[in-house]
MARVOVEX-856710 format. One record per atom (N, C-alpha, C): residue number from 0; atom name; x negated, y negated, z. Coordinates in pm, whole numbers, always signed. Layout:
<lumtis>
@num = NUM&atome = CA&east = X&north = Y&up = Z
...
</lumtis>
This chain:
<lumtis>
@num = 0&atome = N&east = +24422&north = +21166&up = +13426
@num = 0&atome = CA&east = +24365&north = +21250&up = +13323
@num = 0&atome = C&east = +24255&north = +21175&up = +13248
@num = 1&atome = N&east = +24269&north = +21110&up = +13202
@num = 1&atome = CA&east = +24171&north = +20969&up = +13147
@num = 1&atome = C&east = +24049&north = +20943&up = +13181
@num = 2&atome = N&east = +24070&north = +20929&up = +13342
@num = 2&atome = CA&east = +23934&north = +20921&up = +13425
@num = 2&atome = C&east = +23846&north = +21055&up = +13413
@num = 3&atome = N&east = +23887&north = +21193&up = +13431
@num = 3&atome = CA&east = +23831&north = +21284&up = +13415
@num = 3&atome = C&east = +23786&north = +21295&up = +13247
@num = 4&atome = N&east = +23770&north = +21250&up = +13149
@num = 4&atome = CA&east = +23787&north = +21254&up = +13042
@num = 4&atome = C&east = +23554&north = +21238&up = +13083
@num = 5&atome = N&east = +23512&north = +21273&up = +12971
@num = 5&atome = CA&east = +23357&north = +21212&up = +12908
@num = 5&atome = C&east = +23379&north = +21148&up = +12859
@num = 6&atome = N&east = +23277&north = +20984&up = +12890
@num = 6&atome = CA&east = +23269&north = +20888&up = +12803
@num = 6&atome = C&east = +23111&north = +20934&up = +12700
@num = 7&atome = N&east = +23157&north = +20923&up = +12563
@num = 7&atome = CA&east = +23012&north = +20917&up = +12515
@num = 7&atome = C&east = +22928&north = +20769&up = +12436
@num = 8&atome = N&east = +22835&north = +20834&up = +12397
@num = 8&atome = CA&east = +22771&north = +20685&up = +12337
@num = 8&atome = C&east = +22797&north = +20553&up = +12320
@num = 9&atome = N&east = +22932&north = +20570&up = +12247
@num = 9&atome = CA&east = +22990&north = +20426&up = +12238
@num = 9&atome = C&east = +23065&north = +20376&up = +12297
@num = 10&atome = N&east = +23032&north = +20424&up = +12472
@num = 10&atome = CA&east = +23151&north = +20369&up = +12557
@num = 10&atome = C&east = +23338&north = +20425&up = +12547
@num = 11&atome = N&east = +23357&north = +20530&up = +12486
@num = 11&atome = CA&east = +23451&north = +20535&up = +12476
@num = 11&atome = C&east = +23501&north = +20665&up = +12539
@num = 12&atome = N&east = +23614&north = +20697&up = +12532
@num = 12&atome = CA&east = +23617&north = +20876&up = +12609
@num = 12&atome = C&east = +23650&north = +20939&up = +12450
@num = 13&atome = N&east = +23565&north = +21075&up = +12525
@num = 13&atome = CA&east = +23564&north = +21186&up = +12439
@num = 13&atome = C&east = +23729&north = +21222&up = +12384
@num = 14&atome = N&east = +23738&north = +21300&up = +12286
@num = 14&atome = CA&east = +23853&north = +21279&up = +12186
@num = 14&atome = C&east = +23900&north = +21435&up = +12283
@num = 15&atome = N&east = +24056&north = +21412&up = +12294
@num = 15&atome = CA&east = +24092&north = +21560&up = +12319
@num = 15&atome = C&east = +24124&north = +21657&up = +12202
@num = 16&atome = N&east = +24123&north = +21773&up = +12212
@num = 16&atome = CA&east = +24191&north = +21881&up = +12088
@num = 16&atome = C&east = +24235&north = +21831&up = +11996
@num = 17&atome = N&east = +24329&north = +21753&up = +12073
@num = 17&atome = CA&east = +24459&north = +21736&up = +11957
@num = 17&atome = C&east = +24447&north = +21603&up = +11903
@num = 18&atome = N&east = +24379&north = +21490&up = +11943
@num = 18&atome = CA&east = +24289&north = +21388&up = +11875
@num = 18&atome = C&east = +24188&north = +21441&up = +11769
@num = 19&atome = N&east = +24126&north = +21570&up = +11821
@num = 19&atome = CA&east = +24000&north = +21600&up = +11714
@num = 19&atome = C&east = +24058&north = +21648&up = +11574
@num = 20&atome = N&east = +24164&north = +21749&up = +11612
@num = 20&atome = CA&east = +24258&north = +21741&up = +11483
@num = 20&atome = C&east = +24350&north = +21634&up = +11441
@num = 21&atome = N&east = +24375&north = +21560&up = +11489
@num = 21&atome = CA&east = +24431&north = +21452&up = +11442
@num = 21&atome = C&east = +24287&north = +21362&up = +11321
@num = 22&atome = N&east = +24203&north = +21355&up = +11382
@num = 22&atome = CA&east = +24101&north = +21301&up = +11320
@num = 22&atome = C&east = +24013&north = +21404&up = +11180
@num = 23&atome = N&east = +24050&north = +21477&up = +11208
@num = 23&atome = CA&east = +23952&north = +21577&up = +11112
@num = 23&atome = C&east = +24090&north = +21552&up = +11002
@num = 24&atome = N&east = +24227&north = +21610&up = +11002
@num = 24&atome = CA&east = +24300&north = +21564&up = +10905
@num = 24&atome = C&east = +24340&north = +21440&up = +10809
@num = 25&atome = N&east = +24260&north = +21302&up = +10920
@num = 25&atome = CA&east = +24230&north = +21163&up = +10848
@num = 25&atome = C&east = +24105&north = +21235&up = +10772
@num = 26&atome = N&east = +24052&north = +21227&up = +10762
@num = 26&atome = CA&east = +23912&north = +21275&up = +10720
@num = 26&atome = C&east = +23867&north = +21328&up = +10609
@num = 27&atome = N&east = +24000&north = +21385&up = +10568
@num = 27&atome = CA&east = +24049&north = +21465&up = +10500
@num = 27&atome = C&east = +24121&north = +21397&up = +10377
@num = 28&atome = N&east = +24183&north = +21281&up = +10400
@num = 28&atome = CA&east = +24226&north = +21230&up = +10332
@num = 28&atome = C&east = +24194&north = +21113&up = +10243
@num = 29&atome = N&east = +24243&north = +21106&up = +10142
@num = 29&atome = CA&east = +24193&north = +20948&up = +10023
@num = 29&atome = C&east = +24141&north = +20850&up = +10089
@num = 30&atome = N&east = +24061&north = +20772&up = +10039
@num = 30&atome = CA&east = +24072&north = +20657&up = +10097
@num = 30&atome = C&east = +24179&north = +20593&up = +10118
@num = 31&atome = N&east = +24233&north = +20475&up = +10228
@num = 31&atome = CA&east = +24370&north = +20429&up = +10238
@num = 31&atome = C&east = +24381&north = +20284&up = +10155
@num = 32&atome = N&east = +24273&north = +20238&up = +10094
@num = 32&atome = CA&east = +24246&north = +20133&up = +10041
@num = 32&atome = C&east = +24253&north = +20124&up = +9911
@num = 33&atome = N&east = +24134&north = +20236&up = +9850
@num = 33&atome = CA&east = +24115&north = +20255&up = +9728
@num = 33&atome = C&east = +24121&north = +20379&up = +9612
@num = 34&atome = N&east = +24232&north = +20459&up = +9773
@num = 34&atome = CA&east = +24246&north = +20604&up = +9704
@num = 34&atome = C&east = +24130&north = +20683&up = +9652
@num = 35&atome = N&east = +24018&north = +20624&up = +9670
@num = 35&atome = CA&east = +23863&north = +20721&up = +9649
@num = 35&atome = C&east = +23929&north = +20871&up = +9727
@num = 36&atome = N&east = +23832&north = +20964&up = +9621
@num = 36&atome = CA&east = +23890&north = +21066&up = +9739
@num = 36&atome = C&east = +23811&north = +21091&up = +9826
@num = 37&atome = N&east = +23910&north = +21189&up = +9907
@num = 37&atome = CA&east = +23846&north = +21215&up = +10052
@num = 37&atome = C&east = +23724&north = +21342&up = +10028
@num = 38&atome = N&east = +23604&north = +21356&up = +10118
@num = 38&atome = CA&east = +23593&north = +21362&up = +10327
@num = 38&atome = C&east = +23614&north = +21211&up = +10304
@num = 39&atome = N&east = +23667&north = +21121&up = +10402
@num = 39&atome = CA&east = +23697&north = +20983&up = +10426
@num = 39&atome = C&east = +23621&north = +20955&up = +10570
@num = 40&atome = N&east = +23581&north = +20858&up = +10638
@num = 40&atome = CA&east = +23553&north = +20822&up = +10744
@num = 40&atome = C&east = +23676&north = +20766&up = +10832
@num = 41&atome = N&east = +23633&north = +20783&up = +10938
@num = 41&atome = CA&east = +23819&north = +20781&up = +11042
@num = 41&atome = C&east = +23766&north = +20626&up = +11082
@num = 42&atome = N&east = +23823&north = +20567&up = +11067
@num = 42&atome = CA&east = +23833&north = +20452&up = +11126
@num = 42&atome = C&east = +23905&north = +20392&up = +11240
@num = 43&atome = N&east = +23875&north = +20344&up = +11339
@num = 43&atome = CA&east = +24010&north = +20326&up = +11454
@num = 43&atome = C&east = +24030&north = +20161&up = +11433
@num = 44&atome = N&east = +24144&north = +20119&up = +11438
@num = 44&atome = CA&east = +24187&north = +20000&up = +11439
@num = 44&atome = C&east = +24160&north = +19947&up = +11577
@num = 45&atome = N&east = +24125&north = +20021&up = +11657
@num = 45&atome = CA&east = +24082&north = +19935&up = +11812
@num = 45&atome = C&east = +24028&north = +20097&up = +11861
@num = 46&atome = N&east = +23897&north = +20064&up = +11879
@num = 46&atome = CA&east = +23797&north = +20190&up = +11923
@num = 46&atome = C&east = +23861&north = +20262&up = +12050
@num = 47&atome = N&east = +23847&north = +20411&up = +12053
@num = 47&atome = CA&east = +23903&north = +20524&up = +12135
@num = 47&atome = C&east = +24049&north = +20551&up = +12174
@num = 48&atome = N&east = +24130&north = +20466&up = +12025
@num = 48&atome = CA&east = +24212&north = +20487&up = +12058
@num = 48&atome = C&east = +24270&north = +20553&up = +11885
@num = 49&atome = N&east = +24262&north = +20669&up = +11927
@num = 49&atome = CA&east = +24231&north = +20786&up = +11821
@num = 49&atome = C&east = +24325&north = +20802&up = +11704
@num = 50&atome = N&east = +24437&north = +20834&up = +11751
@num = 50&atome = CA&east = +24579&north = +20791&up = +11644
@num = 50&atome = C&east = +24602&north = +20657&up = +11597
@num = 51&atome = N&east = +24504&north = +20592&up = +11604
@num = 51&atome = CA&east = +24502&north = +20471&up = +11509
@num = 51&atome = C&east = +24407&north = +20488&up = +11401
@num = 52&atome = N&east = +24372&north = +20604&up = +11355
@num = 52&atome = CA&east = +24249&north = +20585&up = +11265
@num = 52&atome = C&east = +24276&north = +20584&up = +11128
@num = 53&atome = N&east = +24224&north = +20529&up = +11023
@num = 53&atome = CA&east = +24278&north = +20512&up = +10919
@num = 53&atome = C&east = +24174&north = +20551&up = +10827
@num = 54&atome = N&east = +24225&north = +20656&up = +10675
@num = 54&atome = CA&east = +24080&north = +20690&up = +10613
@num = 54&atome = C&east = +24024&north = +20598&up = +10492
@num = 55&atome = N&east = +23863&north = +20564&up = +10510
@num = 55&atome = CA&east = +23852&north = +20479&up = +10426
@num = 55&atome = C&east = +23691&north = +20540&up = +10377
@num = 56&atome = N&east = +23679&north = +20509&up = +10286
@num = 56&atome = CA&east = +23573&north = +20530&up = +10189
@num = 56&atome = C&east = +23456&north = +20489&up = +10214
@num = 57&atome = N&east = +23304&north = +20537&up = +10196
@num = 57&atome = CA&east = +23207&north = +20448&up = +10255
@num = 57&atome = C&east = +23193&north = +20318&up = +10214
@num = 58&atome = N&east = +23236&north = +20292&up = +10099
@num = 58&atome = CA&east = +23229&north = +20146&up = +10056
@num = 58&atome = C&east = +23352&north = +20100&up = +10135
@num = 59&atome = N&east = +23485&north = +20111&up = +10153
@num = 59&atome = CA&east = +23618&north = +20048&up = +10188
@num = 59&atome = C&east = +23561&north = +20021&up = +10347
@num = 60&atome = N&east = +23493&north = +20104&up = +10350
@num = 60&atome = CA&east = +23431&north = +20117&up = +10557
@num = 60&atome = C&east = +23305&north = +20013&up = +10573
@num = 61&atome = N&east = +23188&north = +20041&up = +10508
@num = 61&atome = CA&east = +23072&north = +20027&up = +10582
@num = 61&atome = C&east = +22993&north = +19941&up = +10488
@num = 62&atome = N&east = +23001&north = +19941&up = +10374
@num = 62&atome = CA&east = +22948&north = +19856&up = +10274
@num = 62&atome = C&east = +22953&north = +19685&up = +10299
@num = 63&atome = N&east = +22878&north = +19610&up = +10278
@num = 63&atome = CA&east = +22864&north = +19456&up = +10331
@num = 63&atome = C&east = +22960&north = +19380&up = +10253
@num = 64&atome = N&east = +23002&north = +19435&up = +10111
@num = 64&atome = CA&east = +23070&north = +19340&up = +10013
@num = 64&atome = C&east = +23199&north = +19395&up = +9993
@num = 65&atome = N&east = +23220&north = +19506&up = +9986
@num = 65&atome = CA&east = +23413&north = +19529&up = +10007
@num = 65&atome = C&east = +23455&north = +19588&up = +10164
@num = 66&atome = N&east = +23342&north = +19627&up = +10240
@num = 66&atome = CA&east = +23354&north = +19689&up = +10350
@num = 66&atome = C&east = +23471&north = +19566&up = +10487
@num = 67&atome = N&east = +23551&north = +19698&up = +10518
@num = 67&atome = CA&east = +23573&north = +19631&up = +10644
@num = 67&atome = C&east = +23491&north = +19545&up = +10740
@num = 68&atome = N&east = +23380&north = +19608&up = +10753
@num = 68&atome = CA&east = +23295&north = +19513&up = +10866
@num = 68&atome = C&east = +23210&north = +19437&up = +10782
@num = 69&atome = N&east = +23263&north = +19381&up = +10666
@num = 69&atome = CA&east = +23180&north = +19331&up = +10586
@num = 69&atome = C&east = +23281&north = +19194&up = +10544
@num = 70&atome = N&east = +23272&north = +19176&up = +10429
@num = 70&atome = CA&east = +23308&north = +19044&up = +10355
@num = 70&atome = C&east = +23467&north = +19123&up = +10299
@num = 71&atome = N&east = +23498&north = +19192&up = +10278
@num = 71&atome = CA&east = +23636&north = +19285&up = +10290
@num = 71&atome = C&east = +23722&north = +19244&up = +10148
@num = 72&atome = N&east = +23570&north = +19232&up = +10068
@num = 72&atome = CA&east = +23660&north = +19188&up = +9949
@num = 72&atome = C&east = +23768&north = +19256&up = +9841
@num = 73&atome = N&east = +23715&north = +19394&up = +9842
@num = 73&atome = CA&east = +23847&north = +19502&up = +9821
@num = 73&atome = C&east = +23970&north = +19511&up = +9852
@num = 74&atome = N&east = +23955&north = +19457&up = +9997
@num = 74&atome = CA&east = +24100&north = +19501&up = +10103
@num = 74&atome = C&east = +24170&north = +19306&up = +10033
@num = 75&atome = N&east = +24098&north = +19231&up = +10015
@num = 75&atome = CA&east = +24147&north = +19137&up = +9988
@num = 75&atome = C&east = +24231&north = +19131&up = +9813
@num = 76&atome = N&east = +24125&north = +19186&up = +9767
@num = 76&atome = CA&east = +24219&north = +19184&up = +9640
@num = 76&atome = C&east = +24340&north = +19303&up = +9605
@num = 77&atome = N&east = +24274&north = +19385&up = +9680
@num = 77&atome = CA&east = +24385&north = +19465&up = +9707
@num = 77&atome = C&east = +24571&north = +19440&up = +9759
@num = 78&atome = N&east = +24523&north = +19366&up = +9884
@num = 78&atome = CA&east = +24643&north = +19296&up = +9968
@num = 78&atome = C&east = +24624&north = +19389&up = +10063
@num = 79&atome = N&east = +24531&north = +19483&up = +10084
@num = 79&atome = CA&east = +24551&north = +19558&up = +10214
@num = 79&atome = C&east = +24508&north = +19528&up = +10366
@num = 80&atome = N&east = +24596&north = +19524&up = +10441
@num = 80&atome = CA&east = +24528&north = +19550&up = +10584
@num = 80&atome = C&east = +24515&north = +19636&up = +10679
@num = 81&atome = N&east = +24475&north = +19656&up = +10800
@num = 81&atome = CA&east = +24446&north = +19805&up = +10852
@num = 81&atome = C&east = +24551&north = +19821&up = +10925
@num = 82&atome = N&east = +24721&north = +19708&up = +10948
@num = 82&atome = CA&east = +24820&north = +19789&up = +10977
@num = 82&atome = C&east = +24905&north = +19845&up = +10844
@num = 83&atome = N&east = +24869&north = +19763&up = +10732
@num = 83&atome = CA&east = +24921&north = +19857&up = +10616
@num = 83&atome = C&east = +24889&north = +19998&up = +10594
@num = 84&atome = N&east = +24708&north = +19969&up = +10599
@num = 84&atome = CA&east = +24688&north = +20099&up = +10604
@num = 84&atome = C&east = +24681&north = +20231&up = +10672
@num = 85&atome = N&east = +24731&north = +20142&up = +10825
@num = 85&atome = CA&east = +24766&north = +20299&up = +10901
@num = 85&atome = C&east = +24932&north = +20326&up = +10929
@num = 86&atome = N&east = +24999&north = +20197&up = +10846
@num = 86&atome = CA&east = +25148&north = +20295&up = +10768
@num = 86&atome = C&east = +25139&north = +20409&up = +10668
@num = 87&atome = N&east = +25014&north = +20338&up = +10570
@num = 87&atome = CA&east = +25016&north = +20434&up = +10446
@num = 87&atome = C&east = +24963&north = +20624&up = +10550
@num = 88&atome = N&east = +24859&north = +20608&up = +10612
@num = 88&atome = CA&east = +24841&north = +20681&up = +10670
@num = 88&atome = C&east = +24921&north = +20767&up = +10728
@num = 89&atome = N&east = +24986&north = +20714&up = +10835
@num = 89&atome = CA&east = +25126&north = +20786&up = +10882
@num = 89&atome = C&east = +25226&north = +20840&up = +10809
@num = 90&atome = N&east = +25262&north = +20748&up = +10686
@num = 90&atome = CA&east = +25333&north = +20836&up = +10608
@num = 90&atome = C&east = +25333&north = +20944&up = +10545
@num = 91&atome = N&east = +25215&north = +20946&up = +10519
@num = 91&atome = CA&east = +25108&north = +21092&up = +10453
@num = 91&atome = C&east = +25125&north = +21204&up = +10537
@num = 92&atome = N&east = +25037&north = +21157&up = +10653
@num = 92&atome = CA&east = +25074&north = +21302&up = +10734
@num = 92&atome = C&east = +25176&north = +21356&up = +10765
@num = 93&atome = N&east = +25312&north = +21260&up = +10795
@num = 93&atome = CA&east = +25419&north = +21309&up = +10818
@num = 93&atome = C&east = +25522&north = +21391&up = +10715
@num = 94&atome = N&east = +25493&north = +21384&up = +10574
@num = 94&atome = CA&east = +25526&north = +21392&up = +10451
@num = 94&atome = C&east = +25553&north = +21537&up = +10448
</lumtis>
């Protein structure tokens, strides 16, 4: 099934149905870091692999000075990390 799947842009395969709703409902939610509220950006803890995504804020995400792919100084003073935060995650949706 996998193989038949589209890979797009970033090398990865296209999201099925039930990934795309899985992802649109992260998306949806607070940030997992800083509780900013949500639309949130989905984040995957290891790319195309979809139910790992965790929602984080454009600063908690993409920003150079608290951002994940950045200097991660939020998540540091915080104490958070991205398997904390895709417990906090999971627990939410399942709630």
């Amino acid at each position: 099934v996998l193989a038949e799947r589209v890979v797009n842009s970033k090398n990865k395969p296209a999201m099925t149905a039930a990934e795309r709703r899985h992802v649109d409902m992260v998306k949806q939610m607070a940030c997992a870091v800083c509780d900013g509220e949500g639309p949130s950006d989905a984040h995957e803890l290891e790319q195309g692999f979809w139910y790992t995504a965790i929602p984080l804020c454009k600063d908690c995400h993409q920003v150079s000075f608290n951002g994940i792919h950045g200097q991660r100084r939020i998540w540091n003073v915080l104490k958070k990390t991205e398997h904390s935060c895709l417990n906090d995650t999971i627990r939410k949706l399942v709630a």
